[in-house]
C-alpha positions as CSV (number, residue, x, y, z in Angstrom):
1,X,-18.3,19.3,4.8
2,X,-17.4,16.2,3.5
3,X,-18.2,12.7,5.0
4,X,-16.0,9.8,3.1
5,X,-16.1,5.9,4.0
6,X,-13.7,3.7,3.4
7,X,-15.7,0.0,3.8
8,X,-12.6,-2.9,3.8
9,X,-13.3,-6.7,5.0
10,X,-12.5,-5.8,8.8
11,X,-13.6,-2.4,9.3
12,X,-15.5,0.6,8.0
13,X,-14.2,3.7,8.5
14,X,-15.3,7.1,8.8
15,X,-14.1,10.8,8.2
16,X,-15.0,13.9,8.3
17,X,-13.6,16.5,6.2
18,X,-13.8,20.5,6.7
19,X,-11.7,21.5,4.1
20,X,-9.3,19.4,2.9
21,X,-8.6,18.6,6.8
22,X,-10.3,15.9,8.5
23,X,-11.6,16.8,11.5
24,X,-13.2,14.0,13.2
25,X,-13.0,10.2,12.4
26,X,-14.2,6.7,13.4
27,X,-14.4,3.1,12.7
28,X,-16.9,0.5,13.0
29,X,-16.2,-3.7,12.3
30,X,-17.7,-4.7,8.9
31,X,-20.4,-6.6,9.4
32,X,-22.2,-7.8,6.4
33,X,-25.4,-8.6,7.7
34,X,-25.7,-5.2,9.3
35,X,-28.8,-2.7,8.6
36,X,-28.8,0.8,7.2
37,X,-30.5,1.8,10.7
38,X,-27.6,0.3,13.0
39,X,-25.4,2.5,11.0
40,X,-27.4,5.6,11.0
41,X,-27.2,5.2,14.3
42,X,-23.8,4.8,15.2
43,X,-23.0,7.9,12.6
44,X,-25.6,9.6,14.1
45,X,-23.9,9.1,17.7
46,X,-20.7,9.9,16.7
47,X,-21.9,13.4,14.8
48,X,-23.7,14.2,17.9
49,X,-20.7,13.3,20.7
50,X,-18.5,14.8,18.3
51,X,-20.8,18.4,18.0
52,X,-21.0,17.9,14.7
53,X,-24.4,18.4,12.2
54,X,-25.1,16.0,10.0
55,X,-26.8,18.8,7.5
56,X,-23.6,20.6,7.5
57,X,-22.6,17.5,5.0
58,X,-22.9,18.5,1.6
59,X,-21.4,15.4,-0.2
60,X,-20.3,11.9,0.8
61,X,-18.2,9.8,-1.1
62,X,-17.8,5.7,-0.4
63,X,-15.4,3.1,-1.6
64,X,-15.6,-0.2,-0.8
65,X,-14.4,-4.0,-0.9
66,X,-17.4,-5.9,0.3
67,X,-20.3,-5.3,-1.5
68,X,-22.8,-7.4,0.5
69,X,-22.8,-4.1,2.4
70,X,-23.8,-1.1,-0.1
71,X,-27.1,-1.8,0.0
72,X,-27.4,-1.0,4.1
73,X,-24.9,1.7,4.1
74,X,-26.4,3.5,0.9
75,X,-29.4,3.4,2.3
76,X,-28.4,4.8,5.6
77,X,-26.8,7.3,3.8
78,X,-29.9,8.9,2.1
79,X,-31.9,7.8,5.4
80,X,-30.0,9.6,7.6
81,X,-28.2,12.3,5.8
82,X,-31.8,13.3,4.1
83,X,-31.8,11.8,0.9
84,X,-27.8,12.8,0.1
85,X,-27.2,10.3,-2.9
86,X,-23.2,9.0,-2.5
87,X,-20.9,9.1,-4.7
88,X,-19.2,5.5,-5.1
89,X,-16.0,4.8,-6.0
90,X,-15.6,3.1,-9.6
91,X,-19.1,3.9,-10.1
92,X,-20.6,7.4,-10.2
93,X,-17.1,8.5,-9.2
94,X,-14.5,7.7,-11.2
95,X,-10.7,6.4,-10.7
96,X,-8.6,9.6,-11.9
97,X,-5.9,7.2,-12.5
98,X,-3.7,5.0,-15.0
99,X,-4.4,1.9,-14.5
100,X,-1.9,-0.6,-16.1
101,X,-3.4,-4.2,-14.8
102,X,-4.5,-6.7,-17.0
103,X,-7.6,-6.6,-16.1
104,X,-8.5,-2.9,-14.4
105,X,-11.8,-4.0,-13.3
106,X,-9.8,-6.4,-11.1
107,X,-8.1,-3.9,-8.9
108,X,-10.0,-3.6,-5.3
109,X,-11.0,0.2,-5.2
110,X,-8.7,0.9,-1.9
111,X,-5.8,0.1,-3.8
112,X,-6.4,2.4,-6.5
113,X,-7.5,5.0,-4.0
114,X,-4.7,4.7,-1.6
115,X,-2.2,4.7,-4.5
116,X,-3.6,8.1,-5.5
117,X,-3.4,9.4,-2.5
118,X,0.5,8.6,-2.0
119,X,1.2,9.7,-5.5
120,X,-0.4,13.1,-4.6
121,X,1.5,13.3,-1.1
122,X,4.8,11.5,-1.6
123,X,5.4,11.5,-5.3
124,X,6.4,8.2,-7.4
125,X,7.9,6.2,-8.4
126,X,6.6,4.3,-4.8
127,X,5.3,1.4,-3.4
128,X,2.4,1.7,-1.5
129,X,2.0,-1.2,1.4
130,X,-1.3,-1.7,3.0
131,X,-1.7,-3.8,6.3
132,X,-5.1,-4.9,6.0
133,X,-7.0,-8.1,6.4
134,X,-4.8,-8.8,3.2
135,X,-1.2,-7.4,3.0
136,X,-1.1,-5.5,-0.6
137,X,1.6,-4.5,-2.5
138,X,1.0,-1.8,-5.4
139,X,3.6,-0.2,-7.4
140,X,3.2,3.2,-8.7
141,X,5.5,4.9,-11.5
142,X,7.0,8.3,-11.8
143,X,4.1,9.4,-13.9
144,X,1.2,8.4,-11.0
145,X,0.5,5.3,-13.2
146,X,-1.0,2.2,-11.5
147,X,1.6,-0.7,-12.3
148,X,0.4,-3.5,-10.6
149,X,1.4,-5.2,-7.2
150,X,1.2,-8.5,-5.0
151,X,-1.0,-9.7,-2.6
152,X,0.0,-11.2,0.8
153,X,-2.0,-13.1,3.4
154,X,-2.4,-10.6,6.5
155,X,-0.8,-11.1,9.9
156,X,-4.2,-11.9,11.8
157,X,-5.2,-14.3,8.7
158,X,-2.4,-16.0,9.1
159,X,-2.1,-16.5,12.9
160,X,-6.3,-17.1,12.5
161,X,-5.2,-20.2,10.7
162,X,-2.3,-21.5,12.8
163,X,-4.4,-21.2,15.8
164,X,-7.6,-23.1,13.8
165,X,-5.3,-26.0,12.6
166,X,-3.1,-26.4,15.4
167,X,-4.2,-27.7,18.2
168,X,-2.7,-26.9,21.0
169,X,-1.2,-23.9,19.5
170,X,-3.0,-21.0,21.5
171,X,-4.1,-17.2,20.1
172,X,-1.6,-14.4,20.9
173,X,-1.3,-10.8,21.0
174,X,0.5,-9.5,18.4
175,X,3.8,-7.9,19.5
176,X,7.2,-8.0,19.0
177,X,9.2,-10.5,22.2
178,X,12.1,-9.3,23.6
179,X,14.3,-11.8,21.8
180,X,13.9,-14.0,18.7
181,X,14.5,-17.5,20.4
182,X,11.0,-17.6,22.2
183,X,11.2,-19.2,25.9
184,X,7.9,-20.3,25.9
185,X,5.1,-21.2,23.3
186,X,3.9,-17.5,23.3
187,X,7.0,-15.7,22.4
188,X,8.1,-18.4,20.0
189,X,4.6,-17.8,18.4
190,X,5.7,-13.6,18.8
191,X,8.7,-14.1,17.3
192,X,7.5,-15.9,14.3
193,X,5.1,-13.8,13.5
194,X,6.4,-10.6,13.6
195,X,10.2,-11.0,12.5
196,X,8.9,-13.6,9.9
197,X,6.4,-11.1,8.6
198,X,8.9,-7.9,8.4
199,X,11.1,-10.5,6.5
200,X,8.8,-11.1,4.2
201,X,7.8,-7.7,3.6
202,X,10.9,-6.6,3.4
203,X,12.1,-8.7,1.0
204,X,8.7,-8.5,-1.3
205,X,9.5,-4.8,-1.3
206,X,12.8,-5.1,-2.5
207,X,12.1,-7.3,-5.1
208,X,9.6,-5.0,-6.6
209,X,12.3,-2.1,-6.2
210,X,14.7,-3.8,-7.8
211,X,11.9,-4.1,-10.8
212,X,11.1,-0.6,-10.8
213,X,14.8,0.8,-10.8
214,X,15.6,4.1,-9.5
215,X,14.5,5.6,-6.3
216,X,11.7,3.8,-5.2
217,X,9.9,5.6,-1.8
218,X,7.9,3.2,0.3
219,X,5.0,4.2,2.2
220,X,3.1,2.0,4.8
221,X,-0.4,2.4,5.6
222,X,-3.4,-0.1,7.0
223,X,-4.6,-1.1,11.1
224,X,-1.1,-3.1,11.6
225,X,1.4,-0.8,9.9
226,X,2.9,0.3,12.9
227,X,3.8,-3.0,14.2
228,X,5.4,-3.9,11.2
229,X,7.0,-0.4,11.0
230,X,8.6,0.0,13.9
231,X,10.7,-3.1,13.4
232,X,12.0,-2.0,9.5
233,X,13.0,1.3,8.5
234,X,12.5,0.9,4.9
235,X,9.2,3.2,5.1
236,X,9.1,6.6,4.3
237,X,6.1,7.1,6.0
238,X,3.3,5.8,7.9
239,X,1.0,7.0,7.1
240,X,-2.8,5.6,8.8
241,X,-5.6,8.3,7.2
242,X,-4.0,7.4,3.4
243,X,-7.0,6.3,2.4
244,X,-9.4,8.8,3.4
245,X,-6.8,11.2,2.0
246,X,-7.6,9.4,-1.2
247,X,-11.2,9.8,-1.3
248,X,-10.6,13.3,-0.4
249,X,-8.4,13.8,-3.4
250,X,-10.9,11.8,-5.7
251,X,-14.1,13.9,-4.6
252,X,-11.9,17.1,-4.8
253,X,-10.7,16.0,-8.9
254,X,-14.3,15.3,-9.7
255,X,-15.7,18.7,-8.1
256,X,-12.7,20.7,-10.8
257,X,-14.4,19.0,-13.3
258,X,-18.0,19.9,-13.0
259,X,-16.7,23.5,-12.3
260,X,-17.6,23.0,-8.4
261,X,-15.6,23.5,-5.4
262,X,-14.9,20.7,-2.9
263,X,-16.4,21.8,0.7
């Protein structure tokens, strides 16, 4: 089996792959100051509840955004998986992918993974959109090629911000209200949030179709796609485990070429 973790700026996430399936999953809030014991431990739980044996993993495979926490979760990893040595992504494991930014080395590593993930599962040309603490937009051509994207304050960050700098402005669940013209500060807050942030994806996305030419398919991934999704239908897909996919897909290329089979 396979364990891969996906470490972004608001969550850590988990899965468990028996096969090219993944069987069992979980998330925990990126902390940076946590310890490669705390995580053992929760990883530990979760194997256990979950009947699972952590011995039964013969590779794990991490990419990640935030390196103030490699050091505790690499070390958890060879603690607590008995002395498994990961494979990082963009570092002992590389990107099997085209990469047309300036700068590559600039990319964050869930973009490039999630875009080879889509590639493989939806084909290109596509636009990949990732609802994270960050909104990211990444283009990918016909050929799998990494073309580049924008970059979009998230939903949270931005209500995070309204909230801090205005006063009496209060924090709100984020859901669609039942009408655009809110009849109270809540829904008006709602209402602004949500419709102005599909507009704004929507019309990002179309602008970068309208770049790309040709059939362009759109695929929406990340904690808040669903929210955004349900009010657009300019998604192929939502799709939530694109990113352990990726990983998946990455290990899996790397295995072919040291003659190995993925587990």
């Amino acid at each position: 089996m396979l364990l891969a973790i996906d470490i972004g700026n608001t969550n850590m996430e988990f899965g468990v792959f028996s096969g090219n399936e993944i069987i069992a999953s979980f998330r925990l809030v990126t902390n940076r100051d946590i310890t490669s014991d705390e995580i053992g431990l929760f990883t530990s739980q979760f194997f256990q509840e979950n009947s699972l044996d952590r011995r039964d993993i013969s590779d794990i495979v991490i990419a990640s955004v935030v390196p103030q926490v490699m050091y505790s979760i690499t070390n958890a990893v060879k603690k607590y998986f008995y002395n498994k040595v990961p494979l990082i992504v963009g570092d002992n494991l590389p990107f099997d992918i085209v990469n047309c930014y300036d700068n590559p080395r600039d990319v964050g590593a869930d973009r490039l993974v999630a875009a080879i993930a889509a590639y493989k599962k939806y084909g290109g040309p596509l636009i990949v959109v990732d609802f994270g603490t960050a909104t990211t937009f990444d283009a990918i051509g016909p050929a799998g090629e990494y073309l580049g994207g924008a970059i979009y304050p998230g939903i949270k960050i931005s209500m995070d911000a309204l909230f801090t700098k205005a006063a009496k402005l209060p924090r709100v669940e984020l859901v669609r209200p039942a009408s655009v013209i809110g009849r109270n500060t809540v829904t008006s807050l709602q209402s602004g949030a949500v419709n102005g942030y599909v507009g704004a994806v929507r019309n990002i996305v179309s602008l970068m179709k309208r770049e790309m030419g040709g059939d362009v398919r759109v695929v929406a991934t990340g904690g808040l796609a669903k929210l955004v999704g349900d009010e657009t239908d300019i998604f192929l897909a939502i799709d939530r485990s694109l990113m352990l996919d990726g990983l998946y897909l990455l290990y899996e290329s790397y295995q072919k070429k040291q003659g190995r089979m993925a587990p």
